[in-house]
N, C-alpha and C positions, 0 to 999 in steps of 0.2 A: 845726609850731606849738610855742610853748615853752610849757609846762604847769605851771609854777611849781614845779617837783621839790625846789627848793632854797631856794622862798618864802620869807620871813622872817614871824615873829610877828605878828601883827598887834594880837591878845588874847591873855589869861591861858592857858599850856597847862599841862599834865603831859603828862610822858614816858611810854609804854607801849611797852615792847620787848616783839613778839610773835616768842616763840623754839620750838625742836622742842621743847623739856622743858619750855619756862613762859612764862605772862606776867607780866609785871610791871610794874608802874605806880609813877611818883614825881611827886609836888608839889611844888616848891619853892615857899618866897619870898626875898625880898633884903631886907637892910637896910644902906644902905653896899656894903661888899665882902664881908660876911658873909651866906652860904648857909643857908635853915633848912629842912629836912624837913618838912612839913607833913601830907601823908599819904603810906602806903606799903602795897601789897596783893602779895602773889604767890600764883601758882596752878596747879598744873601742868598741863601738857597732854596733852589724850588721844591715846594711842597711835598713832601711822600719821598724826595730825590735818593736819602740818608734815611733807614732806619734802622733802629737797633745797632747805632753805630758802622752799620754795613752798607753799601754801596748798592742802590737797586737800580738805578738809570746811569750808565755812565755816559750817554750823551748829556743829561743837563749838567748833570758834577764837572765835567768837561769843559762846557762851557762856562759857567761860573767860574770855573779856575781861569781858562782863558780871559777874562772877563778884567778878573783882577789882575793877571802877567800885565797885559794891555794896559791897563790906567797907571797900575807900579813902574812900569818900564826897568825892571831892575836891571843890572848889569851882569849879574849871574844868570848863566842860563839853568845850571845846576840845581835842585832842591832838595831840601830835606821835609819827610811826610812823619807821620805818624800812624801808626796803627791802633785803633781800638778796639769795645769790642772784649770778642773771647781771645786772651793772650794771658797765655798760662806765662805764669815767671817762678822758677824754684831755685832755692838756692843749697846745692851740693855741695858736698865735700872729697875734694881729689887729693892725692898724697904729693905734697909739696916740691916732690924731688923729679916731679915731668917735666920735659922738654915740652915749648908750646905745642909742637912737632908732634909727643907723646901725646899730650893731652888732648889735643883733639882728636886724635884716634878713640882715644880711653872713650870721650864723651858720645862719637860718632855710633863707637860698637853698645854702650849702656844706655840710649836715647830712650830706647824702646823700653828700659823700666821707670821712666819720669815721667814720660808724654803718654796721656791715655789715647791719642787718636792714634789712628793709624799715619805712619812717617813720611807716607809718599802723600799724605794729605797738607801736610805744615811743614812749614819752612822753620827752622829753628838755629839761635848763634848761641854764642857765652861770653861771658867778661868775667874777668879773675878778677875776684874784691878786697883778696889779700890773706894775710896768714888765719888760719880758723882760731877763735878762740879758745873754742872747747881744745883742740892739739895743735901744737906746734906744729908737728910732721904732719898734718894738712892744710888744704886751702879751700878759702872758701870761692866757689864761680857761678856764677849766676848763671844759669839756665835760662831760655825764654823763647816762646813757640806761639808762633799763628800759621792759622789759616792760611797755605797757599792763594787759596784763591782771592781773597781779602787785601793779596799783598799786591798779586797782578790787576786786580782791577784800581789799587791807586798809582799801578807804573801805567796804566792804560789810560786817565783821567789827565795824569800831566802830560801823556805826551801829546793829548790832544790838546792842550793848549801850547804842544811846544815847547815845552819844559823836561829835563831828564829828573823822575827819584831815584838821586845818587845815594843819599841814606833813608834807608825805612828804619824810624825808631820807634818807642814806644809811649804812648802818651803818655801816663804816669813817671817815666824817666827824663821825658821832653820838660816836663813839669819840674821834676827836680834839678835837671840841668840847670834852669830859670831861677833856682831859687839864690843865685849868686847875686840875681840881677834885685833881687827885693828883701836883700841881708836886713841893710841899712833899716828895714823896716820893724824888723826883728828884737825881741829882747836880747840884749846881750850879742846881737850878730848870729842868732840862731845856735853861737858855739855852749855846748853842754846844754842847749835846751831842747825843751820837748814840744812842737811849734803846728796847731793844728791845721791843715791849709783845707779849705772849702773851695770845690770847683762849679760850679752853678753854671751845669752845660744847659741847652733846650730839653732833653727829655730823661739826662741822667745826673745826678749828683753826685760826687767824686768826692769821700774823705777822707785825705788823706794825714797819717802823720807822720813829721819828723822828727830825732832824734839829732842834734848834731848835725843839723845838714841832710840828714841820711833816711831814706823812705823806710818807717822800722813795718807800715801800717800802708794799708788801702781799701775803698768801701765803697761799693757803687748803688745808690739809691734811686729808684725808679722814679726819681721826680726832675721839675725844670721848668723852666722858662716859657715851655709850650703852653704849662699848662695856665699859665698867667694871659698868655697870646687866645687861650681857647674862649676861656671866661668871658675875654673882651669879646669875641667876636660872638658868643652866644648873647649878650649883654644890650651890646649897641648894631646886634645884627649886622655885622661888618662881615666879609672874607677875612684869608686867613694872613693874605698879603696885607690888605689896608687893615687888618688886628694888628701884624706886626710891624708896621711901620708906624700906626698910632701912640704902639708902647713904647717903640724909641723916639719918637719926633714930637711928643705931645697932642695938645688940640683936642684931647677929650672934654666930655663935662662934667663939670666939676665934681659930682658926686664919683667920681671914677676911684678917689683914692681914699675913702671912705668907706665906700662899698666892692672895692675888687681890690684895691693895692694893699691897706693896709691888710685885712684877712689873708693876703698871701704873704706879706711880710711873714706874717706868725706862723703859718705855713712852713716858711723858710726857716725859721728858727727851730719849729719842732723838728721837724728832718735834720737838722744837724745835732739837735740832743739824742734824737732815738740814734744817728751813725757813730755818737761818743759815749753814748749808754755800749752798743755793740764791743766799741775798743774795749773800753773798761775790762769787759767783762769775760775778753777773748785771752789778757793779757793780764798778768802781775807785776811787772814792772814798766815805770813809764805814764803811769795811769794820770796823770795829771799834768794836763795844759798850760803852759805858761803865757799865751798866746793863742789866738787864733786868728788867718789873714783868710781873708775870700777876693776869690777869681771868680772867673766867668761873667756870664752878660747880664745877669742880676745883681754882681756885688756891689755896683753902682745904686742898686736902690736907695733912694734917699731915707734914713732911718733902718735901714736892715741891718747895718754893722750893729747900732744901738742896739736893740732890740734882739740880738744875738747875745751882746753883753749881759744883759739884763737876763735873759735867760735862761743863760749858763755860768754866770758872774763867771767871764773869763774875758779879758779885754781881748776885742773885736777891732779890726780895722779891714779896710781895703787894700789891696795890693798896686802895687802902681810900679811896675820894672822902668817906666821909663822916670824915674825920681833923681835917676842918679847919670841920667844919657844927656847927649845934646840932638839935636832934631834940626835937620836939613831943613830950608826953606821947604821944598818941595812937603815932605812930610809934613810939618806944618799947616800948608795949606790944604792936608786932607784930613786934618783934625784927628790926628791918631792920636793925643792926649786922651780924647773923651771916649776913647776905645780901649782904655790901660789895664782896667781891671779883666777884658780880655784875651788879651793877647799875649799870656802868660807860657800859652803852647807853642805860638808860634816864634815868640822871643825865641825858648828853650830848644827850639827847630832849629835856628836860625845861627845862634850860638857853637851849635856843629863845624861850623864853617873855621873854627877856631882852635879844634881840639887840634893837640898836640902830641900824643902818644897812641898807636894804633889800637883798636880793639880786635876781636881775633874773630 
């Protein structure tokens, strides 16, 4: 049965990316081709709440989300979530000449030789990407399947703060969604190039590449942010709460960035050579970066674009979707600018709210 995983808008949403270290909520609206911030909330999460991208307390996730509804006051009650995590995505080829009608029959009856789990386990949609290259007389549709249960515990999470997930997407598609919002940052507008984007979540790294706008690549590495949070708190004997509030709010001493920040900088940079060593070598065409832009709660480190450059002699910058927005007072005074480099999923969340042609 197709469960809409990939549903299109129907009503007004916000974005809320529920992550291991935070949630975080965005409201857009539109005027024209111009983007405005409307409200914005983040909040972090309680210890152990998220692991492995998986939902293990839905009371504190819960609350947290509620936490942020509350301070955002948005005006949608509607949201769109993301899924991560194990989320198989394949891309098929159906013969051009089905009715959508047809087609999800066709996909409904051959699920069972794409999806290794069992079917009553995962929820699974598609979206049609267009004529196949390889034949005219096919097309190509993106397949894409999670965990049932994965999906009910983030409709269980918002509605306890009172909120409906009226679309579940997928994080690495929430991502590209977003990439419209950080062109402007892009060589040449991302058009015709090959554009490497770095996500520096808390306990996983996400590499992803583009080609044209378009996700040709994706790579999930077991590192993050935590483990910068762990260091400190092994270091200056702190918790894991006052580790992670030290590394965002400062007040360390001095030798903090000497001895724990810079050693993870280069941390950071090896992880992104060994996930572009992988591409390379998975792939024959494409193989060369023209660019590379970093998200997540680390891209902000002072010096780690550099030092990313330098390492991979591939110019490095930060992502910043709100470069090209205007921002409500309101937003404003919760300093979502210095929250840009991550709010890249929930921008792409958020952005839902705007699609204009159904997915199926």
């Amino acid at each position: 049965m197709l469960d809409g995983l990939l549903k299109r808008a129907s009503k007004p949403l916000v974005g809320i990316d529920i992550s291991t270290s935070s949630v975080k909520l965005i409201e857009l609206s539109k005027t024209g081709n111009t983007y405005k911030v409307e409200s914005f909330a983040a909040e972090a999460m309680p210890f152990n709440a998220i692991t492995d991208k998986v939902i293990m307390d839905l009371d504190s996730v819960g609350n947290a989300v509620r936490k942020v509804v509350k301070r955002a006051s948005p005006r949608a009650k509607h949201a769109a979530v993301a899924v991560g995590g194990q989320v198989m995505t394949k891309t098929i080829q159906m013969p051009a000449t089905l009715t959508d009608k047809e087609l999800g029959e066709q996909i409904e009856l051959q699920a069972d030789q794409y999806i290794s789990q069992p079917l009553d386990e995962v929820a699974f949609d598609y979206e049609i990407l267009g004529v196949s290259k390889a034949d005219p007389d096919l097309m190509d549709v993106l397949l894409v399947a999670a965990r049932r249960d994965n999906i009910e515990k983030l409709q269980a999470v918002l509605e306890i703060a009172g909120m409906d997930a009226s679309v579940i997407d997928v994080e690495v598609y929430a991502v590209e969604n977003a990439c419209k919002l950080i062109a402007h940052q892009m060589t040449d507008e991302g058009i015709d190039r090959t554009i490497g984007l770095v996500d520096f979540g808390a306990a996983t790294t996400t590499f992803t590449v583009l080609h044209d706008r378009r996700i040709i690549y994706s790579y999930n590495t077991d590192f993050g942010g935590k483990q910068l949070t762990e260091e400190i708190m092994r270091h200056y004997g702190l918790t894991y709460e006052e580790a992670g509030k030290a590394k965002k709010e400062g007040g360390l001493p001095n030798n903090y960035k000497i001895e724990i920040l810079d050693p993870f900088v280069d941390d950071m940079a090896q992880a992104v050579n060994r996930s572009l060593q992988f591409y390379q070598s998975s792939t024959s065409e494409h193989q060369h970066l023209d660019q590379i832009l970093l998200c997540g709660g680390c891209a902000a480190i002072p010096g780690a674009a550099e030092r990313i450059t330098g390492k991979l002699n591939t110019p490095t910058i930060v992502s910043n979707p709100f470069g090209k927005m205007k921002l409500s007072s309101r937003a404003k005074s919760q300093f979502v600018e210095n929250e840009a480099a991550s709010l890249l999923v929930a921008c792409g969340l958020a952005l839902r709210s705007f699609d204009k042609h159904a997915k199926h």
